[in-house]
Structures are given as C-alpha cells and as structure tokens.
VEXDREN-2710 file (C-alpha; in Angstrom, 1 decimal):
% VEXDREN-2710
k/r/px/py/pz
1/UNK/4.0/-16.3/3.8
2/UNK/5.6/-14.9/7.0
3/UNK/7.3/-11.8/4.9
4/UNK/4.0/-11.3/3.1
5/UNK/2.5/-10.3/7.0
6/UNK/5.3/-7.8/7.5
7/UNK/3.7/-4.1/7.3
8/UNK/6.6/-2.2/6.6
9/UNK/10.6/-2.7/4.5
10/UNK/11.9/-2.5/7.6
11/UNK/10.1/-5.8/8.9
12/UNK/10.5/-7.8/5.7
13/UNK/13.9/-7.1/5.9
14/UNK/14.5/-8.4/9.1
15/UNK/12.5/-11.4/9.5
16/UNK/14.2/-12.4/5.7
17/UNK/17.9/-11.9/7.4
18/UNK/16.8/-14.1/10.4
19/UNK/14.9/-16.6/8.6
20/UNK/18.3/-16.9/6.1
21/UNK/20.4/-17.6/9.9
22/UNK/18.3/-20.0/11.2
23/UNK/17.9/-22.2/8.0
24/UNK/21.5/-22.2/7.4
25/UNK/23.2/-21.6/11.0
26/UNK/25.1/-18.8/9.6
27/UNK/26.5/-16.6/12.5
28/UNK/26.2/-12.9/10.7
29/UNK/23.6/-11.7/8.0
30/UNK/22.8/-8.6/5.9
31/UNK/20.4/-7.7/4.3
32/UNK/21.4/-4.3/1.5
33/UNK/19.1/-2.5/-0.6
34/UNK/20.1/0.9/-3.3
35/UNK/17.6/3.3/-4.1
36/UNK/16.6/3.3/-8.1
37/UNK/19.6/5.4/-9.9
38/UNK/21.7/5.3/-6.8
39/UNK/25.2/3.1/-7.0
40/UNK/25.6/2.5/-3.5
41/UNK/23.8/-0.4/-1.1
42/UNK/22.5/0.8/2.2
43/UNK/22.4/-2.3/5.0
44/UNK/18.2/-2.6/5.8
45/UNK/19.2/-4.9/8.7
46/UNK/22.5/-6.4/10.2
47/UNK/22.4/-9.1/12.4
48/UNK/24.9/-11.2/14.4
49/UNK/24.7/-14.2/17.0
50/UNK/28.8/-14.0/17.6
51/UNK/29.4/-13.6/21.5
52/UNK/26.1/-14.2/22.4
53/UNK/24.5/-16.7/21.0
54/UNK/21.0/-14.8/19.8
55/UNK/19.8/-12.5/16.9
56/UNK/21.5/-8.9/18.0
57/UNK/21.6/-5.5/15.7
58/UNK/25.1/-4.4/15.2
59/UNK/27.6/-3.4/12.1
60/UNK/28.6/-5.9/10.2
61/UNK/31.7/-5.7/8.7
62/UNK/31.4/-8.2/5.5
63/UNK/34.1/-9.2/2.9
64/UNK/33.6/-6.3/0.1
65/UNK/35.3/-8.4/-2.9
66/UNK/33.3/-11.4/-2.7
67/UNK/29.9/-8.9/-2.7
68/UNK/31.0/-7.3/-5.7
69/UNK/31.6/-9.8/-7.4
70/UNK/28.2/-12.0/-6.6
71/UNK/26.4/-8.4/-7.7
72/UNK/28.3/-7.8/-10.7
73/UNK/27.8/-10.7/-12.1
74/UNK/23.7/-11.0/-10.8
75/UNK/24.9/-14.7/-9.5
76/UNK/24.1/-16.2/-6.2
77/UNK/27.4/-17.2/-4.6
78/UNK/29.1/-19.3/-2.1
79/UNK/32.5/-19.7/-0.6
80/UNK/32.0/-23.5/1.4
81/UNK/35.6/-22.4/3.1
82/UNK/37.5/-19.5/2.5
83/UNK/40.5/-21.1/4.2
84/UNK/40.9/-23.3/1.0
85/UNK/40.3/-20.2/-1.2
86/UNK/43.3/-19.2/-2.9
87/UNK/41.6/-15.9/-3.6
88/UNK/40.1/-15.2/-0.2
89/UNK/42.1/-16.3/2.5
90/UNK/44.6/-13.5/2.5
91/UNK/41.7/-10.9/2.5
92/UNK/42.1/-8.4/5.0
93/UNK/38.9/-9.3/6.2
94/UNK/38.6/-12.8/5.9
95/UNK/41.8/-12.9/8.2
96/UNK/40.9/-10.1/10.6
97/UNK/36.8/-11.4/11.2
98/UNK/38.0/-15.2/10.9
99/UNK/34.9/-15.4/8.2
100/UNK/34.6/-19.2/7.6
101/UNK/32.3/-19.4/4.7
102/UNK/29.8/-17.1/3.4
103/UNK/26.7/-16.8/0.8
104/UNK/25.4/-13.8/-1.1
105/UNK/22.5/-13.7/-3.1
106/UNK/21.6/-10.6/-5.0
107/UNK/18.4/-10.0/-6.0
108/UNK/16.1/-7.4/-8.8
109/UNK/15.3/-7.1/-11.9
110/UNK/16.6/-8.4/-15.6
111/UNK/18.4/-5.2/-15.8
112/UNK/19.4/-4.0/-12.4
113/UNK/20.3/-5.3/-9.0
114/UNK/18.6/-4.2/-6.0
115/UNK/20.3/-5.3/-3.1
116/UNK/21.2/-8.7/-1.5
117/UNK/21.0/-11.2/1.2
118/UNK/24.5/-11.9/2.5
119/UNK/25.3/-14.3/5.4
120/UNK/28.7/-15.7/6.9
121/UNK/29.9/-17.9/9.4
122/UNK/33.2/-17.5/11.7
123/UNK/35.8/-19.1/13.2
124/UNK/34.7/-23.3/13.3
125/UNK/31.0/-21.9/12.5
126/UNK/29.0/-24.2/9.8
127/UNK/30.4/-24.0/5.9
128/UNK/27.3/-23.6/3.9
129/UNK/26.5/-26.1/0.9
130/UNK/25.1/-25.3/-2.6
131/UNK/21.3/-26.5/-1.0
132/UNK/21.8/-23.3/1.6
133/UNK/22.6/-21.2/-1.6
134/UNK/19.4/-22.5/-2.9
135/UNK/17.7/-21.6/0.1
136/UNK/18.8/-18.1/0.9
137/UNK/18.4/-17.2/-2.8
138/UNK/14.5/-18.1/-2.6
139/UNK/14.7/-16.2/0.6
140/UNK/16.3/-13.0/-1.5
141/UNK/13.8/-13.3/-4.2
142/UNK/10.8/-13.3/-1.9
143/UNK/12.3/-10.1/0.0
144/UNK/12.8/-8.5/-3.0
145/UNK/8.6/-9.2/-3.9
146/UNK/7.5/-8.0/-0.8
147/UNK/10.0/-4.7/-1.1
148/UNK/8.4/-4.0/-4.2
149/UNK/5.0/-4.8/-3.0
150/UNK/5.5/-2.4/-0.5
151/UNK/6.8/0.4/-2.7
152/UNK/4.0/-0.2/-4.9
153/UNK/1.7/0.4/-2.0
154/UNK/3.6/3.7/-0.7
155/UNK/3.4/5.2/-4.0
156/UNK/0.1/4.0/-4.9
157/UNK/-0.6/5.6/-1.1
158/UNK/1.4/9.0/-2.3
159/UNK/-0.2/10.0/-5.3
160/UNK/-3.4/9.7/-3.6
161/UNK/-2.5/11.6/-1.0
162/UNK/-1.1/14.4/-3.5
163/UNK/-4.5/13.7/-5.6
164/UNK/-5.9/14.4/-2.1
165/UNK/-4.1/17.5/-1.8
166/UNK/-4.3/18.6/-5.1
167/UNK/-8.4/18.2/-4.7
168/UNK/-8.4/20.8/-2.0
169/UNK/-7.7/23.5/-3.8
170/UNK/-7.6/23.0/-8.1
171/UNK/-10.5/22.0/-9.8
172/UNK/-10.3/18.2/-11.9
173/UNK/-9.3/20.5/-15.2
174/UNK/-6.2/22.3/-13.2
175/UNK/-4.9/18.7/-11.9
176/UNK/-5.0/17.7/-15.2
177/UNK/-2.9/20.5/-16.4
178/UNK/-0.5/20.2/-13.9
179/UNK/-0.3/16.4/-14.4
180/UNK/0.2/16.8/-18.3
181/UNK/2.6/20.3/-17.8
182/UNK/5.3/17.4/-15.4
183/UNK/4.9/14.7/-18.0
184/UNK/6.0/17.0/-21.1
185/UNK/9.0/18.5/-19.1
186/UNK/7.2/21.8/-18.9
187/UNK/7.0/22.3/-15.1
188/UNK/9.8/25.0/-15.6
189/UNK/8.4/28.5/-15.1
190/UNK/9.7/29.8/-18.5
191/UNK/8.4/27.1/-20.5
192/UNK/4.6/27.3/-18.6
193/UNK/3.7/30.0/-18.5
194/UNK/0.8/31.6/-21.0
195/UNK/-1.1/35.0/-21.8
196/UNK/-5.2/33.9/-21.6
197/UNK/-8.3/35.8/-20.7
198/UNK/-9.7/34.7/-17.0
199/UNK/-11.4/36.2/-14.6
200/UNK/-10.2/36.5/-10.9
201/UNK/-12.0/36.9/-7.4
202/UNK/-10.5/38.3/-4.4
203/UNK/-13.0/37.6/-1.0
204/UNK/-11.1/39.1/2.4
205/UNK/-12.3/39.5/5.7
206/UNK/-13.6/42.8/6.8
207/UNK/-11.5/44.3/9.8
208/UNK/-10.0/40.4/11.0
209/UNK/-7.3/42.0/13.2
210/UNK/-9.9/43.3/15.4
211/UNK/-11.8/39.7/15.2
212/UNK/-8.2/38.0/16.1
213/UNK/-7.7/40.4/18.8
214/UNK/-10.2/39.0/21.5
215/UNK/-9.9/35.7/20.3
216/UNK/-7.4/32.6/21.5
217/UNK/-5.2/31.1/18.9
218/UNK/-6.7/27.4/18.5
219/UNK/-10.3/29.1/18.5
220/UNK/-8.9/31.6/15.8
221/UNK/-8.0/28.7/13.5
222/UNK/-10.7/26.6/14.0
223/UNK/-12.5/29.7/12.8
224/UNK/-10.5/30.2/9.9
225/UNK/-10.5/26.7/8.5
226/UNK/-14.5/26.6/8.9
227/UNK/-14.5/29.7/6.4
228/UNK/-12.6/28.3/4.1
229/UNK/-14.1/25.2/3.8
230/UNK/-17.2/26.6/3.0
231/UNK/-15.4/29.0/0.7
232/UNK/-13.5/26.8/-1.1
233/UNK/-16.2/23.8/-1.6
234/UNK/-18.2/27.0/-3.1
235/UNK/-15.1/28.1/-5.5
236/UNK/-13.4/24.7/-6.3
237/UNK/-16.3/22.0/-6.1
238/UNK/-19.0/23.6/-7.2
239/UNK/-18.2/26.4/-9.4
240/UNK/-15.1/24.9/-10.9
241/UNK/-12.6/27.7/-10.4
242/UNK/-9.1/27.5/-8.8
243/UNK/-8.0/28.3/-5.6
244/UNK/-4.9/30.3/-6.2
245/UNK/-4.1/31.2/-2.8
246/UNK/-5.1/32.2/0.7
247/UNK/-3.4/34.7/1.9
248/UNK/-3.8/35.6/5.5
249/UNK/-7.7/35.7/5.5
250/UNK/-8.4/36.6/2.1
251/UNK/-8.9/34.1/-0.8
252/UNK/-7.7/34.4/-4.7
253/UNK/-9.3/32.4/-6.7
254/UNK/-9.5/32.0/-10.5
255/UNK/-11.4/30.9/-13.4
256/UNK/-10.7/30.3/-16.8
257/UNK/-7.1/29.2/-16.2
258/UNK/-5.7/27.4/-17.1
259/UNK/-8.8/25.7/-19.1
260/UNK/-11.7/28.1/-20.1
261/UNK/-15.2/26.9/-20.9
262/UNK/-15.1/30.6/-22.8
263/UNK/-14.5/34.0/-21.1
264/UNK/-18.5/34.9/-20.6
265/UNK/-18.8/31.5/-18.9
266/UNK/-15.7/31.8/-17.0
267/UNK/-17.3/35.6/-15.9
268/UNK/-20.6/33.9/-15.0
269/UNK/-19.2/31.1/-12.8
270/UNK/-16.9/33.4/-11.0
271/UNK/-19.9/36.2/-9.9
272/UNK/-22.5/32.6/-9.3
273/UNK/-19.8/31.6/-6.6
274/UNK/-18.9/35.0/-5.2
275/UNK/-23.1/35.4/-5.0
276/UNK/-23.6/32.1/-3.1
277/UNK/-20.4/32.6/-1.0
278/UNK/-22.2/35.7/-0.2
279/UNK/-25.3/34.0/0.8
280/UNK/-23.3/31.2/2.7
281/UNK/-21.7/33.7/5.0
282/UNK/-24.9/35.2/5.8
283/UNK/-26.1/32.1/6.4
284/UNK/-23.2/31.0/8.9
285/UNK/-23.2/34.9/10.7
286/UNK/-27.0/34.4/11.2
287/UNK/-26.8/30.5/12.7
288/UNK/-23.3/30.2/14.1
289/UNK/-22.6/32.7/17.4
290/UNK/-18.3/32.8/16.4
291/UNK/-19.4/34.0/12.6
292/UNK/-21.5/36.9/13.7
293/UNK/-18.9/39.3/13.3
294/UNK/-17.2/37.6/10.2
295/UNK/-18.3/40.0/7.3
296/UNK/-15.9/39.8/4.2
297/UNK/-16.3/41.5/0.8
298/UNK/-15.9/40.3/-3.2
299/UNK/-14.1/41.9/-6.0
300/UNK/-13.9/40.1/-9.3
301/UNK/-12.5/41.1/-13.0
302/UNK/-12.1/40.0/-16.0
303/UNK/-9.4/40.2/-18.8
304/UNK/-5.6/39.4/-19.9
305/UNK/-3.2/37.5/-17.1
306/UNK/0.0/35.7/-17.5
307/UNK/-0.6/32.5/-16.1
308/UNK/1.2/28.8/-15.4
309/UNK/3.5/27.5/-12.8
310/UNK/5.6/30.2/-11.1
311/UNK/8.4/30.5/-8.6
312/UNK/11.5/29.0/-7.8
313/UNK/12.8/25.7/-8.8
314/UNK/12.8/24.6/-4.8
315/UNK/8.8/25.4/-5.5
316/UNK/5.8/26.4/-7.5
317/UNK/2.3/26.9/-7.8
318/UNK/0.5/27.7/-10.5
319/UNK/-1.1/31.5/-10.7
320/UNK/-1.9/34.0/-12.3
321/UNK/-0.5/37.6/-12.8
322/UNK/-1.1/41.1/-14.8
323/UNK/-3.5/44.1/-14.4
324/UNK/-6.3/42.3/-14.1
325/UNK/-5.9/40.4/-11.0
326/UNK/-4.6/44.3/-9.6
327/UNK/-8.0/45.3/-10.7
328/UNK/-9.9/42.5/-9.0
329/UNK/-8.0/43.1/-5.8
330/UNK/-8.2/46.9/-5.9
331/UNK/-12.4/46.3/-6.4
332/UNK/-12.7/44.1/-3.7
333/UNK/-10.4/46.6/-1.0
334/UNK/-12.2/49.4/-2.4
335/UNK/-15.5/47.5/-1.9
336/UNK/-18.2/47.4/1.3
337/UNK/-18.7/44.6/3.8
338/UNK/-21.2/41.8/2.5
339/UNK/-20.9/43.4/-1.0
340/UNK/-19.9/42.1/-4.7
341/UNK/-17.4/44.5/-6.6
342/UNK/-17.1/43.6/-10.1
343/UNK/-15.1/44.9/-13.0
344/UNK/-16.5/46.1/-16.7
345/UNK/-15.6/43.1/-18.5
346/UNK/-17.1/40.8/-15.9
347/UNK/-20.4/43.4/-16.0
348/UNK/-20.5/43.0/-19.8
349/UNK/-20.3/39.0/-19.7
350/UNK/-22.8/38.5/-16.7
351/UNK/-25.3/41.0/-17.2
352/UNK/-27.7/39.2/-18.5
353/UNK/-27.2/36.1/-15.5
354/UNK/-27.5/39.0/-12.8
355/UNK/-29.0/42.6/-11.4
356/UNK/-26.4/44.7/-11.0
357/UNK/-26.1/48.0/-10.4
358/UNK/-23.9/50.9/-11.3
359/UNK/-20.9/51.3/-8.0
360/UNK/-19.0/54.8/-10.3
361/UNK/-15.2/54.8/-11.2
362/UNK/-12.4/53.4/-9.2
363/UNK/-8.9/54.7/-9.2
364/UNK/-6.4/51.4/-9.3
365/UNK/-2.5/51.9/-8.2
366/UNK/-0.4/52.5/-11.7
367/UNK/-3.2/52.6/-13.4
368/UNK/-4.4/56.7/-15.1
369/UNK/-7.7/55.1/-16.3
370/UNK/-10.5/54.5/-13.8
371/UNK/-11.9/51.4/-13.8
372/UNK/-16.2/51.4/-14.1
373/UNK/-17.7/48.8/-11.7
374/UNK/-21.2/47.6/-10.8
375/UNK/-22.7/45.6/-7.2
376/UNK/-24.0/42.0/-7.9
377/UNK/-26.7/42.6/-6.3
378/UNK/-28.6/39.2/-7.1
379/UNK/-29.2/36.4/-9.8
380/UNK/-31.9/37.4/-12.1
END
C-alpha cells in the first residue's frame, strides 16, 4: 500500500529497500533494476546504516557470486551465516566487508529477471531466517508491480504526448500512415517512399524581415505562433491536409499524401483552405493592431511528387518532393500580397468549386515550359 503511493521508480525503489531493513534489521540494502534487452543491473537505491546508525545513500559494495547465482537461477536466496559457508567465507568480499549474512530476491517475469532486492548484515549484525526471505521476496514482488505500473503509465503518458505532437501538424489519415509504415519495418527512407498525384500549398509572409525588424523577440514569436495556429487548424483540422513544414515564416502543406480522397478532391480541399486562410488573415489584420501589417500570399499545384519518410536515419519526416511542389512554391513567390496563385492542374480540378481568373504564364527555375496559372478569387 505504501509503494502503491510512491509517484515515481525512484520512490518505490527506495521506500521497498528501507522497508526490506527495517523488517529484517539488515544493515545494507539494494535495490537493482536492467533495462528490457540490457544484461547489466543498474543499483535504483543503495542504502546503509553501518557507522551511523540511520538509512544513508552510499555505494554498496555487495558479494557479486552470491547475486549471480540467486538471478540465474530466478530463486530467492539466503546465506543465514557466511562464516559457516564453505563457498563464501573466503570471498574477497565476504572477508574484506565482514558481510555476516545476506538475502537476494530477484524479481520479473516467467521469462526474464528484472532486478532484485538484496540486503546484508555485517560484522555481529542479525543472520536472516527463511521467514525474512519470505518477507523481502513479497517486498521484491510488490516493487517489481509498482515498477511496472509505473512504466505502463510513462508510456501510456508518451504516446499521448507523441499522439499530441503528431496531431499538431498530420492530419488522423497521415498518423495512421506513419503508425502502420513503423509497424511493417518500412520507416527506412528507401523502403517508403512512393510516386502519387497531390497537390501542395505554399503560404509565406509578405516582406517579414521588415515586420521583424521593429519588433522585440518574445513579441516576434508570440506573433508567429498566433499565425500559425490559425493556419494550421485551417490546413490540418479542417481541411485535412498535412503540414509538411514551416519554414521560417512560410508554411508547406500538402494534400493527397499520403492518402488521397481522389486528386480533384485533394485540389478542391487544398484551394477551400488557402481561400479561408485568406479570409482568416483579413480577418485578424482588420481586428488585431500586431496583424495589420501581416499580409502573406498562396501558391498551390497539383501533380506527380515522390513522397514518404525522408532524411537521415538520426531523423525523418515525412514529405513530399518533385516538380510540382517547385511549381507551387515558384506560384506563390511569384504571386501578390493577399492573393491565391494556383497551378493548371489545380484550375482544371477546382474550376467548377471556384471563380477564378486567368493570372498569364510563369517562368519556374529548370523548368523551359511556362506554367499557366489563374487567382482564386472566391468560392462560387
């Protein structure tokens, strides 16, 4: 009941060492624990009461052979007096720490050990009896539920807070993915990655290193998260696209990968959030005095990408490349503050959802064909 209390390993560790030395009288404790797949036990807590009578922190050196063999075997044992023990009295440490008698109970599961409660008593200390065995074996066991309770908790804890994470910038569909790409071993970037239709928005602030200029650094932020809250509930929460990536002030965002509800679809959602992102901005420049100057434009296209998880194997992200994210990013530079750029494909799929009109040709780095593009000008 007391362990159940403890918030943290650290606790339950330590109030199952001291509760083990009181009940028995030994005069050292330790409590050990290995992480799953490692070989090695890491002391938790180490306690002694020789020299001074009460509960103090400090290395405890303990007799390796008799833990071994306890843990090897996964059998609580007991040495009543180690001066009678053929085996252990000419230990090396038995001799040197005058150890008297000592306990060791491991604890786990049917298949593995991991850890155990081990306590001693020196020089004319107390020799522990089979009912103290008994004792700091329930003890171990307990320790070992409340460990695991508590792991449970942290990792019941992490994946919501990687859920969490996760939710602020992928849509339900591109959690999924990622969820199902780890559990088939795919999360490799040569194995992931795919050739799909999607279409891709680029949003980016109009002149921000003149708004940065005249502004102080914690009121520069505070102005850059606001945007892209708003931007990204738009994109992510209720549009259903991804958030690919902010970079600096601008956004990417995609839709379509890495689940398409069909390419028109995809189109239509992508240009319904760019228009309402559009309309939010205004929205903010007209009521809030730190937006008025905030003024971004869109660019969006649709077509072939290579998408899935990219990068290095120290980290990476899921995204999209190929000539049609360089066209959506060379129709929203080439665009005009407060304005939606968007490609032919995109034109062709959402032309019927929204009045556009005719913007000419564009001329897109290592690209010899011009690229036709319209304004969104509103939904019809």
């Amino acid at each position: 009941e007391v362990m159940a209390k403890c918030p943290d390993a650290q606790r339950v560790a330590s109030t199952a060492v001291s509760l083990a030395m009181r009940a028995t009288g030994a005069d050292r404790g330790i409590l050990a624990t290995r992480e799953e797949g490692e070989l090695d036990f890491v002391p938790r807590v180490q306690l002694t009461t020789v020299g001074t009578g009460m509960f103090v922190s400090g290395e405890v050196e303990i007799s390796d052979t008799f833990v071994e063999n306890a843990v090897s075997k996964k059998v609580a044992a007991i040495a009543r007096n180690t001066w009678d023990d053929v085996d252990l009295s000419s230990a090396k440490s038995i001799v040197a720490l005058q150890i008297r008698s000592i306990l060791c109970a491991p604890f786990g599961d049917e298949k593995t050990v991991q850890g155990y409660l081990y306590l001693d008593s020196v020089g004319a200390g107390r020799m522990f009896s089979p009912d103290d065995l008994d004792l700091v074996s329930v003890i171990g066991y307990q320790a070992n539920a409340q460990l695991g309770r508590l792991r449970l908790t942290d990792k019941v804890r992490e994946e919501q807070q990687r859920r969490q994470n996760l939710s602020r910038f992928f849509s339900p569909d591109v959690i999924k993915h990622i969820e199902n790409e780890a559990e088939g071993g795919n999360l490799d970037p040569s194995l992931s990655v795919r050739e799909q239709q999607a279409t891709v928005l680029f949003a980016d602030i109009v002149g921000f290193a003149t708004i940065s200029g005249g502004m102080k650094p914690p009121a520069l932020k505070r102005l850059l998260d606001d945007y892209f809250d708003h931007m990204t509930e738009i994109l992510v929460d209720r549009h259903g696209g991804t958030l690919d990536k902010y970079i600096g002030d601008a956004i990417m965002a995609l839709f379509g990968a890495p689940f398409t509800r069909g390419v028109a679809e995809d189109a239509r959602s992508a240009v319904s959030a760019a228009v309402e992102m559009r309309d939010a901005l205004e929205s903010l420049r007209k009521e809030r005095p730190e937006f008025a100057r905030v003024n971004f434009r869109i660019g969006v296209n649709t077509g072939r990408v290579v998408a899935g998880m990219m990068g290095s194997k120290r980290r990476l992200e899921y995204s999209v490349i190929g000539d049609a994210v360089n066209v959506a990013s060379r129709l929203e530079s080439s665009g005009e503050p407060g304005k939606i750029l968007i490609g032919e494909q995109t034109y062709e799929a959402t032309k019927n959802a929204f009045v556009c009109e005719y913007a000419g040709e564009r001329q897109v780095k290592n690209r010899a064909q011009l690229v036709k593009c319209w304004w969104v000008l509103r939904a019809t």
